[in-house]
N, C-alpha and C positions, 0 to 999 in steps of 0.2 A: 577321546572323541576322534571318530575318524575322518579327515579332510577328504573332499569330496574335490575329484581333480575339474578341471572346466568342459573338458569333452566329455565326463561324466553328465553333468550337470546338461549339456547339448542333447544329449545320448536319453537321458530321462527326459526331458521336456518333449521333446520329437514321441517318446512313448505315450507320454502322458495323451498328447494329442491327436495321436491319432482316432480317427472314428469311429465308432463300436457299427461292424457290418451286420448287416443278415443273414444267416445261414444258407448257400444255395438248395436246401431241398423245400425252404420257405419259399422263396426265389421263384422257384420253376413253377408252383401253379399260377401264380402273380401273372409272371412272364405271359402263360397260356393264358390265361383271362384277358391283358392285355392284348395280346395279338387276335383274338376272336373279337374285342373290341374294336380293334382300330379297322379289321377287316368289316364289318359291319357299318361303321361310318365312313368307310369308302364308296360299300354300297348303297348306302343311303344319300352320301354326297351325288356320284352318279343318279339315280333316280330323282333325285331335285332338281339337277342340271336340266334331265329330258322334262319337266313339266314349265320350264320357262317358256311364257309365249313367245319371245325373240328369238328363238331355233324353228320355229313354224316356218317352213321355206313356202307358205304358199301366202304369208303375213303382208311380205314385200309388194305382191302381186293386188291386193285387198284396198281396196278405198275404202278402209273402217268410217264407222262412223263414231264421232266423240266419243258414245257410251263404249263399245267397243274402244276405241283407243286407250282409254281412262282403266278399263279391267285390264288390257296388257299392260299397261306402264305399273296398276299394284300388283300386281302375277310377279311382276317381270323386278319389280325391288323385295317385292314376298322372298321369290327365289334367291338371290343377291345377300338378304339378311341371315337366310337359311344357311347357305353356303359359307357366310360369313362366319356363323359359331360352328359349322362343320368341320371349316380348315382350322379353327379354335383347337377346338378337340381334338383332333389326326396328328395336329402337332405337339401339343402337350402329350400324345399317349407314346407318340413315336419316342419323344424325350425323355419318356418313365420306360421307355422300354432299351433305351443306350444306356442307361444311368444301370438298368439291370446287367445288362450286360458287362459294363465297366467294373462294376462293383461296387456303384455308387450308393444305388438306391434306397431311398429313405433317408438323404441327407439333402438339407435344404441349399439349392442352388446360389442362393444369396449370402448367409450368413454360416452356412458350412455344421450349424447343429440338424441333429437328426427331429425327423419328423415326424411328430405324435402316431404314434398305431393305431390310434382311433383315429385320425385323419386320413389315413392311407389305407384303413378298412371301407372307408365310406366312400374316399375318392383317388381308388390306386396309383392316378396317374399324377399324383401330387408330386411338383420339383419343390414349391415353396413349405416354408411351416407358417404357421397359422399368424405370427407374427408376421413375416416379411409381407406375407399375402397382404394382410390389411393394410403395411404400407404403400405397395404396391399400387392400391386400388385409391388410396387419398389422392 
């Protein structure tokens, strides 16, 4: 039987664990679907921005009345909530799109196993797997 020296044993463990990658020619349409994505919720952000009634510069000048006042203030949190899953999304895609480039991707940010392909077929921009997610959200 052959003894197995300790930096042997270092040497295989560091093997064992490393992460099984993605192929970069999988990679690169991912990448381009991502970045068509995130440019598209840039421009969707923008165009929500201009429909807030609080950029109205003639708003200030205006002695609304209640009814009026009451549709700016829901316009005006409409937009706000809108905005709010926008920068959601720009940042989560932007982070599937470093993690591509590092040579990350499809490994979950949290607990460092890779992430279901059916998960990242439905939602490319996935950092977490399906476990950490639902911790996450408790």
């Amino acid at each position: 039987m052959k003894k197995i020296k300790n930096n042997d044993k270092k040497k295989q463990s560091r093997v064992d664990k490393r992460p099984v990658r993605f192929p970069a020619n999988l990679l690169q349409p991912v990448g381009k679907f991502l970045q068509e994505r995130l440019a598209k919720l840039e421009k969707t952000k923008k165009n929500i921005e201009e429909e807030d009634p609080f950029r109205d510069p003639d708003r200030l000048s205006d002695n609304a009345s209640p009814d009026a006042d009451a549709a700016e203030q829901f316009g005006h949190t409409r937009v706000l909530a809108i905005k709010k899953e926008l920068n959601r999304k720009i940042i989560q895609t932007r982070k599937a799109l470093t993690k591509i480039r590092i040579g990350k991707y499809g490994i979950c940010e949290n607990c460092g196993e890779m992430i279901d392909t059916d998960r990242l077929l439905v939602y490319p921009e996935a950092t977490l797997c399906v476990k950490c997610q639902k911790e996450k959200e408790e």
